[in-house]
N, C-alpha and C positions, 0 to 999 in steps of 0.2 A: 434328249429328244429322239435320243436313236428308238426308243421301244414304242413311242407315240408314231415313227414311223413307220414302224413294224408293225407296228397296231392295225394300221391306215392299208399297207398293203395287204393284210391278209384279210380284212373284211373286200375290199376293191378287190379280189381275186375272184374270176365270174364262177369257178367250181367250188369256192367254198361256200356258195347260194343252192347249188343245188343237190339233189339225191335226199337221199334219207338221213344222213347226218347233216345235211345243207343249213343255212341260216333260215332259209327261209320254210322246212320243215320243224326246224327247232322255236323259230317264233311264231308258227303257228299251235305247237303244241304249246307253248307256255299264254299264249291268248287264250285259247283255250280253257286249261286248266284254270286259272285267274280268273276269267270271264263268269265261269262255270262257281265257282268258289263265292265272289260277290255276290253273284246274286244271287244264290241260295242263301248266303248268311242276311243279306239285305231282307230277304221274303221271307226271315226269322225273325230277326231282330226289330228291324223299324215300327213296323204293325206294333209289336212289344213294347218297343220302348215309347211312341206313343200314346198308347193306349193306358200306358202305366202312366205318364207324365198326365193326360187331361182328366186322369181320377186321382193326382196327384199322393199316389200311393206307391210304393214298391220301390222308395230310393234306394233303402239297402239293399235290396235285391237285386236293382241295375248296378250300384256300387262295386256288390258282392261279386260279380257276373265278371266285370271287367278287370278287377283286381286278379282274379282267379286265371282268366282268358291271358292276361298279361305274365304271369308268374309262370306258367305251362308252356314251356320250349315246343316250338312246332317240330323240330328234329325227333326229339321223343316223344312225341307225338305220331309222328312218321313210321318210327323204327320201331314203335307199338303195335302197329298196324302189320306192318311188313314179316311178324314173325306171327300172325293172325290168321285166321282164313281167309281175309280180304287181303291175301297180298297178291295171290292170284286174280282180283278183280281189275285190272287196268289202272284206272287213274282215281279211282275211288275212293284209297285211303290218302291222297294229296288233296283230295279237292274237300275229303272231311276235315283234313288236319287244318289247312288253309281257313274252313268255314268256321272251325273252332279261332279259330286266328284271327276271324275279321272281326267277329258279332260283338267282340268289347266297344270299340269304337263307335260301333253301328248303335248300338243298343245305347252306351251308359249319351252319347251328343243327342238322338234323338229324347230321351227323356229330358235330359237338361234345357233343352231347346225347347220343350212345350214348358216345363216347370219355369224360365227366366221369362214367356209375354208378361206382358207388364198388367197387374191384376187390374191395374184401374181400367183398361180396355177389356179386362173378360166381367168385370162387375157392371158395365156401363150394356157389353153385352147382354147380359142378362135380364140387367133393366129393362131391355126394348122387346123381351120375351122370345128369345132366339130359345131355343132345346137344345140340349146336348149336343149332339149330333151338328146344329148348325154353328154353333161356337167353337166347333173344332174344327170343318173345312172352312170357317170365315174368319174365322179369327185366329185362333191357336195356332193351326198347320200351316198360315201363308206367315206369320210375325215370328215362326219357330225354323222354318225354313234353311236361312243362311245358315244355324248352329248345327242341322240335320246335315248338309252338304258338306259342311267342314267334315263333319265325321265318315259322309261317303266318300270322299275324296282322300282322304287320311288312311279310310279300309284298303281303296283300291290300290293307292302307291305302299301301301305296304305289305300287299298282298301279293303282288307283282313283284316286288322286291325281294321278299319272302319265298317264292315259288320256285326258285332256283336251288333249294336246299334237297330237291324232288329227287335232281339229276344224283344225289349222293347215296340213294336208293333203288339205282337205276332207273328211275322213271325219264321220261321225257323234258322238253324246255331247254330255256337258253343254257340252264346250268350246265346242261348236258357239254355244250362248249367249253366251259374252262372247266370242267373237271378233265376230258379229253385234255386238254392245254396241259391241266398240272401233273397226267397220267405220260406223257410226251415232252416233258419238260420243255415244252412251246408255251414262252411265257407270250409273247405276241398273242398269240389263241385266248392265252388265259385273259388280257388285257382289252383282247376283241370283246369277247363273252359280256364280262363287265358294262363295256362301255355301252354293248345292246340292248344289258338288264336296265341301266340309267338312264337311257333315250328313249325307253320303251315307257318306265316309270315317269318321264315327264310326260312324254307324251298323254299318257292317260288322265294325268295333273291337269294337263291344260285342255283337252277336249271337255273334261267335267268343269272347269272354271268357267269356258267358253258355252257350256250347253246351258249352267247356268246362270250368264249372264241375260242370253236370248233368252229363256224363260221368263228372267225378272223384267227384261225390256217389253217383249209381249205382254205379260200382265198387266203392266202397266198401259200398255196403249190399249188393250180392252177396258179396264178402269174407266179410262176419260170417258 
C-alpha cells in the first residue's frame, strides 16, 4: 500500500498540476494528440469501411488493412518518423503513427457491421423500391451501428492508451510523466502517470458508451 500512497500524494500535490510539465499541461497535450489521431483515422476509415461493406466488396482488403495496421509497432512507427524530416513538425509524426494505429479497428468493425444486417431486411428493402443510397441511411447504417461504435470506442481507448509511447521520443502527454518518474527513479510519478493514462482511457470508454446510449434513446423516441 505504501506506493499506492505515494501515488495518491503526488498526484494531490497542487504543483505537480501546474506549469509546463504540470498534469494538467501534460493532459492536455495527450487529448490533444488522441483527439486529433481519432479523428482523422475515423474520417479515413468509417466512410471506407462502409462504403466497402454496402457494395459488399473489399473484405480482403479491410481484412488486409487491419492485419497489416496490427503487425506495425506504433514505436517504429514513431522512431521512423523522428529520424525523417517530420521530426522537426511538432506533433505530426504521433498523431500519423497513432492514425496508422487506429484505422484497423475503425475500418475492418465498420465493414463487418454493414456486411452482418441481416439480408432478409435489406432484400425486403429493396422490395419496397428504396435506392442505394436509401438502404444505406435506413437500413444498413442504423442496424450496423452498435458493431461500428464497438470499433470507435476500441480505436479510442487504444489510442489513448497507446499515445504515451510519444513521450519516449520526447514528444508531449502523460507519458511524458512516468518517463520523468523512470528518469528520477520516482517510482510514485511513474505509478501517478500510469494511473492518469487508465482513468483518462475509461474515461473516454464511458463518455462514448454514454453518447451512444443517448443517441440509441433518441432515435428511438423519434421512431414512435
Amino acid at each position: 500500500m505504501g506506493i499506492v500512497t505515494d501515488a495518491w500524494g503526488w498526484l494531490t500535490t497542487g504543483a505537480h498540476w501546474t506549469g509546463e510539465d504540470g498534469i494538467g499541461q501534460r493532459l492536455a497535450e495527450h487529448v490533444y494528440v488522441s483527439g486529433a489521431a481519432l479523428l482523422i483515422a475515423a474520417t479515413l476509415a468509417l466512410p471506407l469501411g462502409l462504403w466497402l461493406g454496402h457494395l459488399g466488396r473489399g473484405g480482403a482488403l479491410a481484412v488486409n488493412v487491419s492485419n497489416v495496421g496490427r503487425a506495425i509497432p506504433v514505436f517504429a512507427v514513431l522512431a521512423l518518423f523522428m529520424v525523417s524530416p517530420l521530426r522537426n513538425a511538432g506533433y505530426v509524426p504521433t498523431v500519423v503513427a497513432l492514425v496508422l494505429f487506429a484505422i484497423p479497428p475503425l475500418l475492418t468493425n465498420a465493414y463487418v457491421g454493414v456486411r452482418e444486417v441481416d439480408r432478409a431486411a435489406v432484400r425486403a428493402a429493396r422490395g419496397m423500391g428504396m435506392t442505394g443510397g436509401q438502404l444505406f441511411l435506413r437500413v444498413e447504417l442504423p442496424l450496423a451501428r452498435p458493431v461500428v461504435m464497438t470499433g470507435v470506442r476500441s480505436a479510442a481507448v487504444q489510442v489513448v492508451a497507446t499515445a504515451t509511447v510519444a513521450a519516449m521520443v520526447g514528444q508531449g502527454g502523460l507519458g511524458r510523466i512516468i518517463t520523468a518518474g523512470f528518469a528520477t527513479y520516482d517510482t510514485a510519478r511513474v505509478v501517478a502517470g500510469a494511473v492518469l493514462v487508465a482513468l483518462l482511457a475509461l474515461l473516454v470508454e464511458g463518455v462514448l458508451v454514454g453518447a451512444d446510449r443517448l443517441f440509441d434513446r433518441h432515435r428511438r423516441l423519434v421512431e414512435r
